[in-house]
SEKEVEX-464493 format. One record per residue (C-alpha): residue number from 1; x, y, z. Coordinates in steps of 0.2 Angstrom, whole numbers, plus 2048, in hexadecimal, padded with zeros to 3 digits. Each point is the difference from the previous one (the first is absolute). Layout:
BEGIN
PT num   u   v   w
PT NUM   X   Y   Z
...
# end
This chain:
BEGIN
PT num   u   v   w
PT   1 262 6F6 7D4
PT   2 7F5 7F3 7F5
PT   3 7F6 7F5 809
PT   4 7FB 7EF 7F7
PT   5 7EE 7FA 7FF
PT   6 801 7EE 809
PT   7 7EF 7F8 806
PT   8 7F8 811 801
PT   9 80D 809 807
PT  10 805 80F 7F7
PT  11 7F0 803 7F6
PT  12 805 811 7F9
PT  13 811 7FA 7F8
PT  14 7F4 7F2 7F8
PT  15 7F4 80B 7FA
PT  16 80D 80C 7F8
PT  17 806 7F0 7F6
PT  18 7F1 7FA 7FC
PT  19 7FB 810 7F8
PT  20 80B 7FE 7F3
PT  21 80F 803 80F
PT  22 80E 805 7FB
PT  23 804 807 810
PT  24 808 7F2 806
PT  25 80A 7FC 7F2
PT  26 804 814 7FE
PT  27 808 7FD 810
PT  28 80B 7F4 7FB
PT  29 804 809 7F1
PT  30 809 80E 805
PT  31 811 7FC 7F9
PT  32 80B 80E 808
PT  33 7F9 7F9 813
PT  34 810 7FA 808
PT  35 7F4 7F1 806
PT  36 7FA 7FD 7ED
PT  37 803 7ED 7FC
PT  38 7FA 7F9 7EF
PT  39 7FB 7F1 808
PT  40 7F3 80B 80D
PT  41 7FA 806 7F0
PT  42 7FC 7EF 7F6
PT  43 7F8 7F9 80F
PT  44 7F3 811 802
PT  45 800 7FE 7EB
PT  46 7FA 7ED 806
PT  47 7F5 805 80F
PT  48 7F7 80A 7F4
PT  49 7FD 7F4 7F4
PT  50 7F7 7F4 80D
PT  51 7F6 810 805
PT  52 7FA 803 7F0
PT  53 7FB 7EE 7FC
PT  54 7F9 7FD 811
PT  55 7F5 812 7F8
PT  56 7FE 7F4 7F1
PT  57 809 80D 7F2
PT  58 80D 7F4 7F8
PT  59 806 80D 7F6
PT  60 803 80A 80E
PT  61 809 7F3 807
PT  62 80A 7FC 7F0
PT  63 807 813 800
PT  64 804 7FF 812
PT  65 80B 7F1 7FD
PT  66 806 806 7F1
PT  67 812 80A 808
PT  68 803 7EF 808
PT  69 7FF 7F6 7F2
PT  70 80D 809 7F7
PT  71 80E 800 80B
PT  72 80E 7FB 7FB
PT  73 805 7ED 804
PT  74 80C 809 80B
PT  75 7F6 809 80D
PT  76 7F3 7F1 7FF
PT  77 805 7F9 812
PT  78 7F7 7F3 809
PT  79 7F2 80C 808
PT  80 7FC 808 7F2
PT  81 7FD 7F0 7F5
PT  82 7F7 7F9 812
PT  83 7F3 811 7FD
PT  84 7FF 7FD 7EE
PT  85 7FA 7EC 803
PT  86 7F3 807 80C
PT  87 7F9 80B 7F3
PT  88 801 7F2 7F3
PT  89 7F7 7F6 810
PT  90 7F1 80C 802
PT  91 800 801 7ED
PT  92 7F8 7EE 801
PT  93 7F4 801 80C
PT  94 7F9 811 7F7
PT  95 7F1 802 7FA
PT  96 807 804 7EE
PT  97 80D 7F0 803
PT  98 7FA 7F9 7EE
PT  99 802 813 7F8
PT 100 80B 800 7F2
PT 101 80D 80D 80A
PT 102 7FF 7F7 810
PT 103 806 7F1 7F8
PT 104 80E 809 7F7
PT 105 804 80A 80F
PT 106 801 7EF 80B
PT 107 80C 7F8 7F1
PT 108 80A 80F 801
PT 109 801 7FF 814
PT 110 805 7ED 800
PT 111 80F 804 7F3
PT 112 806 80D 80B
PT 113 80F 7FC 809
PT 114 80E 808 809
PT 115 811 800 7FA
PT 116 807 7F3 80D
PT 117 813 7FE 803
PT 118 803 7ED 802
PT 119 810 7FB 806
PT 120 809 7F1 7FB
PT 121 801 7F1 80C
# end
């Protein structure tokens, strides 16, 4: 069972991120789980990010968000680009916003897009 960190709740789970925590992530990572979902991932990938900026190490958090990043177009659906904006959202209000990385990390971010099927009207 993981237990998220919300508002002080689940303090050890947040302190096994913040110390550089993949354990939350590694859960989500186990690709031969039957519950395994690439989208669980990215959005621990994400959560990891914010953890790391909130810690104040952008390259941390660039390397976290770097497997979401690269997804393909394809497996970019809505939640995931959702957890990416967030990070490119923190990203601005970081102490390192004017660093030369956060600025192209957060470009990067706001060109990220899903690959959205559009019907015709």
């Amino acid at each position: 069972m993981l237990e998220v960190a919300v508002g002080g709740v689940g303090a050890a789970a947040e302190g096994d991120v913040r110390a550089g925590g993949p354990a939350g992530v590694d859960t989500f990572s186990d690709t031969e789980s039957p519950d395994w979902a690439f989208g669980d991932q990215a959005g621990a990938q994400c959560n990891l990010a914010l953890s790391r900026l909130h810690s104040g190490e952008l390259e941390g958090a660039a390397e976290a968000v770097r497997p979401v990043l690269d997804l393909p177009p394809t497996r970019r659906n809505r939640g995931i680009v959702l957890s990416a904006t967030r990070v490119g959202a923190a990203l601005m209000k970081s102490t390192a916003q004017d660093a030369t990385a956060a600025r192209d990390l957060r470009g990067e971010i706001e060109a990220y897009e899903s690959n959205r099927l559009v019907l015709p009207r």
